[in-house]
C-alpha positions as CSV (number, residue, x, y, z in Angstrom):
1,X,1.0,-7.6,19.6
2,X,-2.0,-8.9,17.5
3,X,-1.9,-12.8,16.8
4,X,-1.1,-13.5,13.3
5,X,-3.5,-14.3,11.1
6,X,-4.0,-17.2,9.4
7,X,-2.9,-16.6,5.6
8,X,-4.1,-19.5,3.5
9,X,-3.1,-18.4,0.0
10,X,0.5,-16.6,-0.7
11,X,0.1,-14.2,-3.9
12,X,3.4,-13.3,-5.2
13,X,3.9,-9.9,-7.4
14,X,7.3,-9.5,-9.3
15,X,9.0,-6.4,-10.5
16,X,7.4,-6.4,-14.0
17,X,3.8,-6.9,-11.8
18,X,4.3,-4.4,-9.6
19,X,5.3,-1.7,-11.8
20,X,2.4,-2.8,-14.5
21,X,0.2,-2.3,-11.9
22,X,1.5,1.1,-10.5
23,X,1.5,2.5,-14.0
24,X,-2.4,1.1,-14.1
25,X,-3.0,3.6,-10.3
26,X,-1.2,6.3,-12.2
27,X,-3.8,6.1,-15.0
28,X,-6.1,6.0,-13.0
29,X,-5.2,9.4,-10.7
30,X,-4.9,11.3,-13.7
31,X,-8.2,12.5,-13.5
32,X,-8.5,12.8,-9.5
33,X,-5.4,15.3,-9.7
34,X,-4.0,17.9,-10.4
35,X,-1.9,17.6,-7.3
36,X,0.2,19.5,-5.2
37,X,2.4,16.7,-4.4
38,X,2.4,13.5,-2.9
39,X,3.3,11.8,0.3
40,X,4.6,8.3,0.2
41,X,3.8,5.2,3.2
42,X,6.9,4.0,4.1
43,X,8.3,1.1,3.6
44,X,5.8,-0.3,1.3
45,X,4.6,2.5,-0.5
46,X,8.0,4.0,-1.6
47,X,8.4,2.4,-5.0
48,X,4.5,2.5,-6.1
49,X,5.1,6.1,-5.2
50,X,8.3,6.6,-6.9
51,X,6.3,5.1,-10.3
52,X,3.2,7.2,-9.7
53,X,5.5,10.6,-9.3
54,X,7.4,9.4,-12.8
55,X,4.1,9.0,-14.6
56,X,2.2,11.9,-12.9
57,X,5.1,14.5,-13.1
58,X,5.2,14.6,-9.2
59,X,8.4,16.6,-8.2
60,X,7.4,17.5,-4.5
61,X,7.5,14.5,-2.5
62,X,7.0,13.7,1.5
63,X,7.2,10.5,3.3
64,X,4.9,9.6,6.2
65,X,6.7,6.8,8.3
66,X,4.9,4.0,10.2
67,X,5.4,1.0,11.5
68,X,2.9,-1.6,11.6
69,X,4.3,-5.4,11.4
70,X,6.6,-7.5,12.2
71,X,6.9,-10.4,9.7
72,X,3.5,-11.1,8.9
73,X,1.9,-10.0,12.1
74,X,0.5,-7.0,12.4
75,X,0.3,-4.9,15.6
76,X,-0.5,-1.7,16.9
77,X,0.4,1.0,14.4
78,X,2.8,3.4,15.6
79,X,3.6,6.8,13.2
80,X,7.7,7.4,13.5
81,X,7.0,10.5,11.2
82,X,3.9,12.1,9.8
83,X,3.3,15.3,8.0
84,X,1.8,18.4,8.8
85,X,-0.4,20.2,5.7
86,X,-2.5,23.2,5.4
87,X,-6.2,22.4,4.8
88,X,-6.0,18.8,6.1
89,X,-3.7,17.8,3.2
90,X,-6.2,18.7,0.3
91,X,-5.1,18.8,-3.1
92,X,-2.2,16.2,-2.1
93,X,-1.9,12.4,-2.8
94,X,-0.8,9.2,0.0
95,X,0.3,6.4,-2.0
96,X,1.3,3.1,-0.5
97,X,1.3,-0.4,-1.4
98,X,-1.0,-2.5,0.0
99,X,-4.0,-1.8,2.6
100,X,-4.8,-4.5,4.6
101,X,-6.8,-4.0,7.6
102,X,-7.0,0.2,7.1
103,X,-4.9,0.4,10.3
104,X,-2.6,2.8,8.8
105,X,-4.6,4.5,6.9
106,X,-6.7,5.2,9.3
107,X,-4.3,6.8,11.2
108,X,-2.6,8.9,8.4
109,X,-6.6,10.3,7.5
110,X,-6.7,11.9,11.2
111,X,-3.9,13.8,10.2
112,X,-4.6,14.6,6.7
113,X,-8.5,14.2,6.1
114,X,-8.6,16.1,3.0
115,X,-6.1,14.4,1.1
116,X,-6.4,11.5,-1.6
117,X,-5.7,8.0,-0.6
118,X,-4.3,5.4,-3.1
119,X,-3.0,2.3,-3.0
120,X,-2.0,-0.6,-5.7
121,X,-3.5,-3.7,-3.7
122,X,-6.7,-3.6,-1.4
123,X,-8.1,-6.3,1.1
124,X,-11.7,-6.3,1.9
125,X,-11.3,-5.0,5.7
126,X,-9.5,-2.0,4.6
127,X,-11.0,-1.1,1.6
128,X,-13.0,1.9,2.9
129,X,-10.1,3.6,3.7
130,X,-8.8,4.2,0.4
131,X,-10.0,6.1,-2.6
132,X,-8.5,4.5,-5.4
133,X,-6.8,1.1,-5.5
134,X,-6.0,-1.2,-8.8
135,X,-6.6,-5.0,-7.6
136,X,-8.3,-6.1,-4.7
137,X,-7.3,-9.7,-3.0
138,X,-8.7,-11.7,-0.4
139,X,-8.6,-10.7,3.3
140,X,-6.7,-14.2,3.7
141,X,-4.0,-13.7,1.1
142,X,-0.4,-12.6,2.3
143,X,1.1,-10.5,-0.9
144,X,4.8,-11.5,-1.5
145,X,6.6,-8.2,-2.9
146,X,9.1,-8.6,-5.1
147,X,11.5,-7.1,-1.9
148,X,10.3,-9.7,0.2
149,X,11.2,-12.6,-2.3
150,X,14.1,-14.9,-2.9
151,X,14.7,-17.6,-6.0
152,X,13.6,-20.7,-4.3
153,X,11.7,-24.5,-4.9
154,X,8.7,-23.8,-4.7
155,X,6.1,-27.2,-3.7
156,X,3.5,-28.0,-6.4
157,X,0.1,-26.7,-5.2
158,X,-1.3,-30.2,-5.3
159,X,1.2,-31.0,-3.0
160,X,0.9,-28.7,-0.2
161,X,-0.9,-30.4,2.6
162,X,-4.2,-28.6,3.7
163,X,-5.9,-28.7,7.1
């Protein structure tokens, strides 16, 4: 398992954020398509997906299932299902929600080299991987979903001791 990295800054994205935001990739796949469906990352990438399908009019829809951390370390990438597609997946859209490090990605483009890769967030190491994204953060920036969240105190920035 890889060591963890060190995430210094903790960017949190809500409901409202998170479907503003996949909205704003829908818009911006409108002219890349038309499409002949679209295949969703899971876990991540489900409800980006399920937003971009809505907006797009995306009926036929796939999932492509890896796993590739546990907790905020990320390991070796391991595909529990992929998808098989004629002509390397052309015409067809990947959507998931973050890409970190490309690892996935990476993996999903040997199988389907043709196809269109998108994702909401980008970091800097795994940018080339993708062909459209909406925001990019910093390599060193752990995104808090709004799954991954719980109403809780939360210590005043000036507070937080640094190192």
């Amino acid at each position: 398992m890889a060591e963890a990295p060190a995430y210094i800054r903790h960017f949190p994205v809500s409901w409202g954020e998170l479907h503003r935001d996949s909205r704003a990739l829908a818009w911006r796949l409108m002219e890349a398509g038309p499409w002949k469906g679209m295949i969703a990352v899971t876990r991540g990438g489900l409800v980006p997906a399920a937003i971009v399908a809505r907006e797009l009019e995306i009926r036929l829809i796939d999932t492509f299932c890896v796993a590739s951390y546990e907790g905020e370390t990320q390991g070796k990438t391991k595909v529990l299902k992929g998808v098989e597609l004629e002509n390397g997946g052309e015409g067809w859209l990947i959507v998931d929600d973050l890409v970190d490090t490309g690892a996935t990605f990476r993996v999903i483009r040997e199988q389907l080299p043709n196809a269109h890769f998108a994702t909401v967030y980008a970091k800097p190491k795994g940018r080339d991987t993708v062909d459209s994204f909406i925001t990019e953060v910093s390599q060193d920036t752990w995104i808090l979903f709004p799954w991954d969240q719980g109403p809780q105190f939360v210590e005043p920035i000036a507070n937080v001791k640094r190192d």
